[in-house]
N, CA, C and O atoms as a Maestro MAE file, in Angstrom:
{
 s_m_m2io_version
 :::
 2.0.0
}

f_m_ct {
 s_m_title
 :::
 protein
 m_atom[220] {
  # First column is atom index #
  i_m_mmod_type
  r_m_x_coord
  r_m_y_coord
  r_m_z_coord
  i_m_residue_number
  s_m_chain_name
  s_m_pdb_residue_name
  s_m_pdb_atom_name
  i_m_atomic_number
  :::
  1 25 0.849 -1.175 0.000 1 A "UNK " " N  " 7
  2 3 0.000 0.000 0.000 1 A "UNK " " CA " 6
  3 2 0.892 1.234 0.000 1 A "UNK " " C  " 6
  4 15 2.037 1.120 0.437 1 A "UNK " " O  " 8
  5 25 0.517 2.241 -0.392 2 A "UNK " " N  " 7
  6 3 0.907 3.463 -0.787 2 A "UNK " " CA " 6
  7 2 1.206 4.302 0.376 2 A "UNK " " C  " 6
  8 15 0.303 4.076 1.181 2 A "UNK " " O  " 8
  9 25 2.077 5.214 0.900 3 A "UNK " " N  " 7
  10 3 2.226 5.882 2.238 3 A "UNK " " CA " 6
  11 2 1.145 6.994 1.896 3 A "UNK " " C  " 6
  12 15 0.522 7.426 2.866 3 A "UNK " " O  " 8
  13 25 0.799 7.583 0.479 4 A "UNK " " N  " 7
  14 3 0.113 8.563 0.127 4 A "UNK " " CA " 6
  15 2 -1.470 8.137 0.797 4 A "UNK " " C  " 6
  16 15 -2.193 8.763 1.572 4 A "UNK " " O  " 8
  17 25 -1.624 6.949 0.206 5 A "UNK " " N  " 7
  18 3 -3.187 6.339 0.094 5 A "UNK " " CA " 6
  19 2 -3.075 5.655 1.732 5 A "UNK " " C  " 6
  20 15 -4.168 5.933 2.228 5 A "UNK " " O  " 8
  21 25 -2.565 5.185 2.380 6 A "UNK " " N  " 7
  22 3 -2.352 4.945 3.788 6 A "UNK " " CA " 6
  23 2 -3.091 6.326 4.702 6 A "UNK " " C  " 6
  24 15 -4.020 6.349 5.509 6 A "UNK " " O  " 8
  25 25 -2.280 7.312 4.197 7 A "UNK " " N  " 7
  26 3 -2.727 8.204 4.964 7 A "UNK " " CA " 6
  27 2 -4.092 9.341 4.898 7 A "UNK " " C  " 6
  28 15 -4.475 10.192 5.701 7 A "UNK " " O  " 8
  29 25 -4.508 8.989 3.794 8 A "UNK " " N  " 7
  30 3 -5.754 9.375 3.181 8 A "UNK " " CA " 6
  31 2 -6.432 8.387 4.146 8 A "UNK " " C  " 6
  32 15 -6.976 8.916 5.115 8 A "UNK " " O  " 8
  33 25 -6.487 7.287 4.073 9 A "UNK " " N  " 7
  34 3 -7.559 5.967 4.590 9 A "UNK " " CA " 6
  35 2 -7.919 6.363 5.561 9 A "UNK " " C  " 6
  36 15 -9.101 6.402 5.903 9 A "UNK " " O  " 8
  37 25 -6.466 6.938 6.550 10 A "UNK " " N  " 7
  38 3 -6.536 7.176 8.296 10 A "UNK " " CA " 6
  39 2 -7.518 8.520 8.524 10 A "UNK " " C  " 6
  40 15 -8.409 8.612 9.369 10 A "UNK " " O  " 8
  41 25 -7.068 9.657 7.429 11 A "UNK " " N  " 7
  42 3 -7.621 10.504 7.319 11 A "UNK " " CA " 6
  43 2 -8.760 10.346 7.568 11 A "UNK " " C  " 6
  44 15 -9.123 10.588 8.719 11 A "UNK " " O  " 8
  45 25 -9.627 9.932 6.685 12 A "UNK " " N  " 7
  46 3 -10.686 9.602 5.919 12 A "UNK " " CA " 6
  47 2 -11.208 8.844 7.573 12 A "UNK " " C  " 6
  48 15 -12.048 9.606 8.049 12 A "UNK " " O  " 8
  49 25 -11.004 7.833 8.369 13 A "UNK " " N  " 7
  50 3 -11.584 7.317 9.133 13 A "UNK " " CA " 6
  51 2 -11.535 8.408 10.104 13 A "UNK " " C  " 6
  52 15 -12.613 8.745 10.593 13 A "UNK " " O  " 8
  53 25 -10.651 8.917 10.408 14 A "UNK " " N  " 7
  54 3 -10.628 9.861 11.771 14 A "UNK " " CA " 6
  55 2 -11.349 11.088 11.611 14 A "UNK " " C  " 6
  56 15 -11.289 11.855 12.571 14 A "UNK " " O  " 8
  57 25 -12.107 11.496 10.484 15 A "UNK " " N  " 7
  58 3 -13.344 12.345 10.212 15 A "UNK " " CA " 6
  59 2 -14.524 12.063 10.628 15 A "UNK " " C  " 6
  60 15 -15.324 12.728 11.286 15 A "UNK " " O  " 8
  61 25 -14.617 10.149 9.831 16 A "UNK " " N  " 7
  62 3 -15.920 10.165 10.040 16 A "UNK " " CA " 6
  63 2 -15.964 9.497 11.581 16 A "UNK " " C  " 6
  64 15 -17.155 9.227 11.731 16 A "UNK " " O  " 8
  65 25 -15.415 9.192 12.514 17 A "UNK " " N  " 7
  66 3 -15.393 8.630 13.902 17 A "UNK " " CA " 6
  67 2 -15.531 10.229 14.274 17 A "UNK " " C  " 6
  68 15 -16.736 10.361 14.488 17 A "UNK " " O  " 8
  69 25 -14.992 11.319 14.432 18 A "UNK " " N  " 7
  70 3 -15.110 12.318 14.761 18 A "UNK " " CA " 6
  71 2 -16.621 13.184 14.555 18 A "UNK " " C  " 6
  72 15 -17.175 13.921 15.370 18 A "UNK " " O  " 8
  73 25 -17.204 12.684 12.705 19 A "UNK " " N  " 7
  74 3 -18.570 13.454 12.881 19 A "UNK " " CA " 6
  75 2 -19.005 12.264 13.987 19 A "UNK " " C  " 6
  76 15 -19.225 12.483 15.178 19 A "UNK " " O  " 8
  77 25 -19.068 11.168 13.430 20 A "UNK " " N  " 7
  78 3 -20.197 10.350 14.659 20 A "UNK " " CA " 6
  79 2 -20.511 10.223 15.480 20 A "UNK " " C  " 6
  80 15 -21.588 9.705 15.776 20 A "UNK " " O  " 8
  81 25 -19.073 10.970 16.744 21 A "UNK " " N  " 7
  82 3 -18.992 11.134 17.958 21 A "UNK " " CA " 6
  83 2 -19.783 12.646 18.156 21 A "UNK " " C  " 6
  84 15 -20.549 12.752 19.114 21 A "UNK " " O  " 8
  85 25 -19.614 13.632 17.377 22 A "UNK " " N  " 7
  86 3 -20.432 14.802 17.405 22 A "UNK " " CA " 6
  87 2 -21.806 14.485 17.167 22 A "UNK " " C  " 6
  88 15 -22.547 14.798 18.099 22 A "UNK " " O  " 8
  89 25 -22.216 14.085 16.426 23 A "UNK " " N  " 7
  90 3 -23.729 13.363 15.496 23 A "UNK " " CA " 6
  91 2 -24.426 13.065 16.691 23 A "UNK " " C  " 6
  92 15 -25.580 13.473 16.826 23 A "UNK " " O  " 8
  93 25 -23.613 12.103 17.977 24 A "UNK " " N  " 7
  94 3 -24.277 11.230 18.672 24 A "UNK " " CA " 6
  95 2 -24.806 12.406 19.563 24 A "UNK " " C  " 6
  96 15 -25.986 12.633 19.831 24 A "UNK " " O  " 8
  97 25 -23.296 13.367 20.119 25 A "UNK " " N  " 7
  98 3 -23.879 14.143 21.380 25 A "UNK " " CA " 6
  99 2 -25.381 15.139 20.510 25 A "UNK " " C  " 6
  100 15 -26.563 15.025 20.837 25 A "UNK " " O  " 8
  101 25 -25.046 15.695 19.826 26 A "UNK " " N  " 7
  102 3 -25.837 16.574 19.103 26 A "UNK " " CA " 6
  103 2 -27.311 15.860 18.979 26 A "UNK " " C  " 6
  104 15 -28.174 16.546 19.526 26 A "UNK " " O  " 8
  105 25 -27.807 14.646 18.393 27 A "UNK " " N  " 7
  106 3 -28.924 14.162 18.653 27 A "UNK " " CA " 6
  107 2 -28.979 13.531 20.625 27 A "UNK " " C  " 6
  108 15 -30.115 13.550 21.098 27 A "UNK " " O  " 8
  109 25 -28.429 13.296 21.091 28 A "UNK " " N  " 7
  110 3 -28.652 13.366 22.714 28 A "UNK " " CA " 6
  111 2 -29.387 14.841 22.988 28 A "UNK " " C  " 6
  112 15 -30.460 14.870 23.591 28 A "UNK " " O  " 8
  113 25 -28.912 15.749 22.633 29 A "UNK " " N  " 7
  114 3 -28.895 16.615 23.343 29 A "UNK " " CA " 6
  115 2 -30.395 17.599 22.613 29 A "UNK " " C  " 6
  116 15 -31.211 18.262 23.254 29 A "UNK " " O  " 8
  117 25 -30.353 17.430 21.479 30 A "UNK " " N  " 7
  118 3 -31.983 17.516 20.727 30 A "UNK " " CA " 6
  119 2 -33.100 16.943 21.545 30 A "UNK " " C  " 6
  120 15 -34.183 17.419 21.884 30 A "UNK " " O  " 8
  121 25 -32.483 15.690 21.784 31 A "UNK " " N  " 7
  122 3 -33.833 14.661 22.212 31 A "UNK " " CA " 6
  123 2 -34.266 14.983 23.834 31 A "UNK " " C  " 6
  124 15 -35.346 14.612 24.292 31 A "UNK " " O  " 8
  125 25 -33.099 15.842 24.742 32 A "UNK " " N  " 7
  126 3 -32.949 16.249 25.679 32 A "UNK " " CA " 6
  127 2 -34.093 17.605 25.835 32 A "UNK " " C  " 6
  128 15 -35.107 17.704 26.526 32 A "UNK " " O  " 8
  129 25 -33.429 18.590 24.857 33 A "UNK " " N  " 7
  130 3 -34.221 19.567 24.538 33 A "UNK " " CA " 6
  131 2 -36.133 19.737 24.285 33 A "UNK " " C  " 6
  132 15 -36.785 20.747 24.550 33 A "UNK " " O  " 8
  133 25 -36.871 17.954 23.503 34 A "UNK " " N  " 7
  134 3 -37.872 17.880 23.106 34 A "UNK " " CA " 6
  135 2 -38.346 17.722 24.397 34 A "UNK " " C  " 6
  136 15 -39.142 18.518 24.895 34 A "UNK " " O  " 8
  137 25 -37.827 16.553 25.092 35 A "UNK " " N  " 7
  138 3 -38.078 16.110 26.042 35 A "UNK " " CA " 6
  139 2 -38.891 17.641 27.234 35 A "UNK " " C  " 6
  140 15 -40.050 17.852 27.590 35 A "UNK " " O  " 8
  141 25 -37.681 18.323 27.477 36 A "UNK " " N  " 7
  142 3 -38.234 19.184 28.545 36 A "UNK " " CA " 6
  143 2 -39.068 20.325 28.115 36 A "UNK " " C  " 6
  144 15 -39.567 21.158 28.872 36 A "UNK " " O  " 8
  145 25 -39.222 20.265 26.218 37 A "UNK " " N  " 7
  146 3 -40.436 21.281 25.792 37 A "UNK " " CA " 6
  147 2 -41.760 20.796 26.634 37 A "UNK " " C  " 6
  148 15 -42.661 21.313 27.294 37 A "UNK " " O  " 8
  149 25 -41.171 18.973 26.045 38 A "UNK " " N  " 7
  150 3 -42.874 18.236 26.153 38 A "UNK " " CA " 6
  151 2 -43.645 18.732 27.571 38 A "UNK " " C  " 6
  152 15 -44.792 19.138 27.756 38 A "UNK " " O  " 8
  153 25 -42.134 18.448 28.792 39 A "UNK " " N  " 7
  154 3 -42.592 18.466 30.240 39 A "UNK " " CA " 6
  155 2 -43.311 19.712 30.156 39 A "UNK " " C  " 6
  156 15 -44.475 19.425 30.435 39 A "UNK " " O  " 8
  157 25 -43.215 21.134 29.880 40 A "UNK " " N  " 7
  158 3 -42.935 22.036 30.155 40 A "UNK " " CA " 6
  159 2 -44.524 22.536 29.578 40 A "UNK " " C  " 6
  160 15 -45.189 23.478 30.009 40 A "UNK " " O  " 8
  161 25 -44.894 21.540 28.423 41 A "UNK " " N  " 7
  162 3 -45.975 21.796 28.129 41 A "UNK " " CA " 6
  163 2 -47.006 21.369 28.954 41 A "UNK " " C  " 6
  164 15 -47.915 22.052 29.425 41 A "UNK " " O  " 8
  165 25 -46.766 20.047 29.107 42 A "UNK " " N  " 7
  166 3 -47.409 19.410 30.336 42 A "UNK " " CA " 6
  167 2 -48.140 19.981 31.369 42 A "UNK " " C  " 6
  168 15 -49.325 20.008 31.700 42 A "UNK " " O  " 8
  169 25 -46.875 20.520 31.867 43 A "UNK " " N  " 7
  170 3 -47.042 21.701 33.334 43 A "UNK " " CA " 6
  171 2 -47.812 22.547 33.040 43 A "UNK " " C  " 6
  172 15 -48.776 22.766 33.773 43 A "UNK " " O  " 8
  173 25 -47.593 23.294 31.830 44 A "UNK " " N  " 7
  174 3 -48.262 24.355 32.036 44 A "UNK " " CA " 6
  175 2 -50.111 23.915 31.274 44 A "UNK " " C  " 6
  176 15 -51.052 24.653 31.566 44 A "UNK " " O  " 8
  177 25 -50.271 22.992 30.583 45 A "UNK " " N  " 7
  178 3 -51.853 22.593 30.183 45 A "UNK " " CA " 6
  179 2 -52.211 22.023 31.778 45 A "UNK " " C  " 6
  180 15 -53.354 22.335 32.112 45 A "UNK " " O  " 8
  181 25 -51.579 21.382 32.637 46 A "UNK " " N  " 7
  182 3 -51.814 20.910 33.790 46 A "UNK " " CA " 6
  183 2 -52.396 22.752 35.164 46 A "UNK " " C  " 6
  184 15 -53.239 23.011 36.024 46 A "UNK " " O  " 8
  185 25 -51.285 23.404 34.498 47 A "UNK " " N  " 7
  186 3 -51.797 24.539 35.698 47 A "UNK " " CA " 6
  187 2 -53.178 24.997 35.003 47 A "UNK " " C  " 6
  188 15 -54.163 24.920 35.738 47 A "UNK " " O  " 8
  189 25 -53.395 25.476 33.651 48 A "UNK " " N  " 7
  190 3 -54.121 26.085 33.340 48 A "UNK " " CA " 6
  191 2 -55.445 25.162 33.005 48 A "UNK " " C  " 6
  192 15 -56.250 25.669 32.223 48 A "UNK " " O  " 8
  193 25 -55.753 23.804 33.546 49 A "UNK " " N  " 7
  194 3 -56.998 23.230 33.264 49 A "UNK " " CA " 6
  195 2 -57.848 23.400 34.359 49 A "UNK " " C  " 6
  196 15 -57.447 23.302 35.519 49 A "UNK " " O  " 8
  197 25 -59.472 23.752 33.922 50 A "UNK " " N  " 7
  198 3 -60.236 23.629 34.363 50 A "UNK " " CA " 6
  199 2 -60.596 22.714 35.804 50 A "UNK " " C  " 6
  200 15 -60.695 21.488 35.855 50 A "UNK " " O  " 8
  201 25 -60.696 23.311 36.507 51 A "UNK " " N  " 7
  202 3 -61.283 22.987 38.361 51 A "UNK " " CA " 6
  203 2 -62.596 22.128 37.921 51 A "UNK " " C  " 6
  204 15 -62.641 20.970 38.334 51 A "UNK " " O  " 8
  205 25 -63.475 22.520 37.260 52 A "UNK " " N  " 7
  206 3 -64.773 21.557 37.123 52 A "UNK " " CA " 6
  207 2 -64.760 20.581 36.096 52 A "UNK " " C  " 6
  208 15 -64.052 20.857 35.128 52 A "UNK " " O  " 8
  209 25 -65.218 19.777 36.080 53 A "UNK " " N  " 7
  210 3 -65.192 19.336 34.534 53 A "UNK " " CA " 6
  211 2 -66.375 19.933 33.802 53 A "UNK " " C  " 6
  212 15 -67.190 20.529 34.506 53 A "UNK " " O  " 8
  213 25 -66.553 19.879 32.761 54 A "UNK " " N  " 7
  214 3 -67.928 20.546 31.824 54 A "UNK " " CA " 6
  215 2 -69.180 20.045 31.821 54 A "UNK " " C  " 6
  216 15 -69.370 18.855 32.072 54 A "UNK " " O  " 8
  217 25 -69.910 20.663 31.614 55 A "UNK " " N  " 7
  218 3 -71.107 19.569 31.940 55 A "UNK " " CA " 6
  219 2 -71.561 18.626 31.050 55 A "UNK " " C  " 6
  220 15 -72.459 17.849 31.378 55 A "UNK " " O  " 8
  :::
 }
 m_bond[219] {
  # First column is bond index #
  i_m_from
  i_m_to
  i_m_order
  :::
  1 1 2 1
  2 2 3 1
  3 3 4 2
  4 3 5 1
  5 5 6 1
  6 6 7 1
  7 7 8 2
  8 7 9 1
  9 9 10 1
  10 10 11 1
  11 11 12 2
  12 11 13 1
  13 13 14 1
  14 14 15 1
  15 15 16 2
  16 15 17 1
  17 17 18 1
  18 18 19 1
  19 19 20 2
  20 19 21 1
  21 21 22 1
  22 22 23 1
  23 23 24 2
  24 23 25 1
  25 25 26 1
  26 26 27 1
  27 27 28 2
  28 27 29 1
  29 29 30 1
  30 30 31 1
  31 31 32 2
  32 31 33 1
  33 33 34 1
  34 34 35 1
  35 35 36 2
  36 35 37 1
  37 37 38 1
  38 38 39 1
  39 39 40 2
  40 39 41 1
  41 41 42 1
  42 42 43 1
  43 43 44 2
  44 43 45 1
  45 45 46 1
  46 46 47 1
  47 47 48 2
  48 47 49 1
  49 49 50 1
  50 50 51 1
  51 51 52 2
  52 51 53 1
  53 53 54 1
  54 54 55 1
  55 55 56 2
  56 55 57 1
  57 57 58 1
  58 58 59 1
  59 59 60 2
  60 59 61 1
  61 61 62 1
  62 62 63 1
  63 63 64 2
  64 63 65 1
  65 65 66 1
  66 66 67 1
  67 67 68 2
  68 67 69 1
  69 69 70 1
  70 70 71 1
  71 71 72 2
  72 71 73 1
  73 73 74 1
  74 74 75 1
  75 75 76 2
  76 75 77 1
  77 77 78 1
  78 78 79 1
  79 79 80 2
  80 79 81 1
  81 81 82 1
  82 82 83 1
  83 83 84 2
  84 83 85 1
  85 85 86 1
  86 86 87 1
  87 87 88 2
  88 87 89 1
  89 89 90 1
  90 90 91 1
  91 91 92 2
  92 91 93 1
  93 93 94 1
  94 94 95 1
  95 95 96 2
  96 95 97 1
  97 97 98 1
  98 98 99 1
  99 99 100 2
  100 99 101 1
  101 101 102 1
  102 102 103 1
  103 103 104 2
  104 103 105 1
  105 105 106 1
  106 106 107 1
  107 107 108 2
  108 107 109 1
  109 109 110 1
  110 110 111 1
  111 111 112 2
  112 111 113 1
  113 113 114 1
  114 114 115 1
  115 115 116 2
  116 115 117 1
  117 117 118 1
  118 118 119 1
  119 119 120 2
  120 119 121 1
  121 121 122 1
  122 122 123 1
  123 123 124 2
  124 123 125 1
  125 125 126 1
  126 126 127 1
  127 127 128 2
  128 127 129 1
  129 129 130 1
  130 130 131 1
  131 131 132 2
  132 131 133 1
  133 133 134 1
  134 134 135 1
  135 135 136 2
  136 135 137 1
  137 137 138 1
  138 138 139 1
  139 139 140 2
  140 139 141 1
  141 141 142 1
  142 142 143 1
  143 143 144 2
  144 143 145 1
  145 145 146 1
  146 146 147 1
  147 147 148 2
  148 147 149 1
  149 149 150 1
  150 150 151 1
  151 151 152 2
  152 151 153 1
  153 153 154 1
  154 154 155 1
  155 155 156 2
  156 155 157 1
  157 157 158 1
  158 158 159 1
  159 159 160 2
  160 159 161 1
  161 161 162 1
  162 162 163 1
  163 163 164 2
  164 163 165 1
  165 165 166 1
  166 166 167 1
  167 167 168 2
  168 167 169 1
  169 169 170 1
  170 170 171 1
  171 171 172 2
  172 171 173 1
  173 173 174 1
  174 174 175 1
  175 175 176 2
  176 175 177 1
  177 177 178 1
  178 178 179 1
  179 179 180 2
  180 179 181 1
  181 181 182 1
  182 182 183 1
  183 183 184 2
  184 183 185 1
  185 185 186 1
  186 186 187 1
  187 187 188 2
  188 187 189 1
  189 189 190 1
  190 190 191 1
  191 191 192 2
  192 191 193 1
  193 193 194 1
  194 194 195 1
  195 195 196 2
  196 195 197 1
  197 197 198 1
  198 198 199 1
  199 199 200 2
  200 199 201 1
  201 201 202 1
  202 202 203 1
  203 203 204 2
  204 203 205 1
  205 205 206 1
  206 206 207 1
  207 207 208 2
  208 207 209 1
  209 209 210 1
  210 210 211 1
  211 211 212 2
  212 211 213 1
  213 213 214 1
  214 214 215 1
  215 215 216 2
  216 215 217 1
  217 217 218 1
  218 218 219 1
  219 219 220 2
  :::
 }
}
């Protein structure tokens, strides 16, 4: 193998291990984000519902 094309290969892997490791935190941290919209909605349809029910 080629020292040229050797080091392209390594290249080439240590990008994409690098996006994937970003990719991963970045969707963690989305799903983190939905998560405490959802709560947040929760809470607040929970404060603002009706004391009686309707008739």
């Amino acid at each position: 193998m080629s020292k040229l094309f050797r080091m392209a290969l390594t290249l080439g892997m240590l990008f994409g291990t690098v996006s994937l490791l970003v990719a991963c935190h970045t969707t963690a941290g989305v799903g983190r984000d939905v998560s405490q919209g959802g709560h947040a909605l929760t809470n607040s349809a929970n404060a603002n519902a009706p004391t009686t029910p309707p008739p």
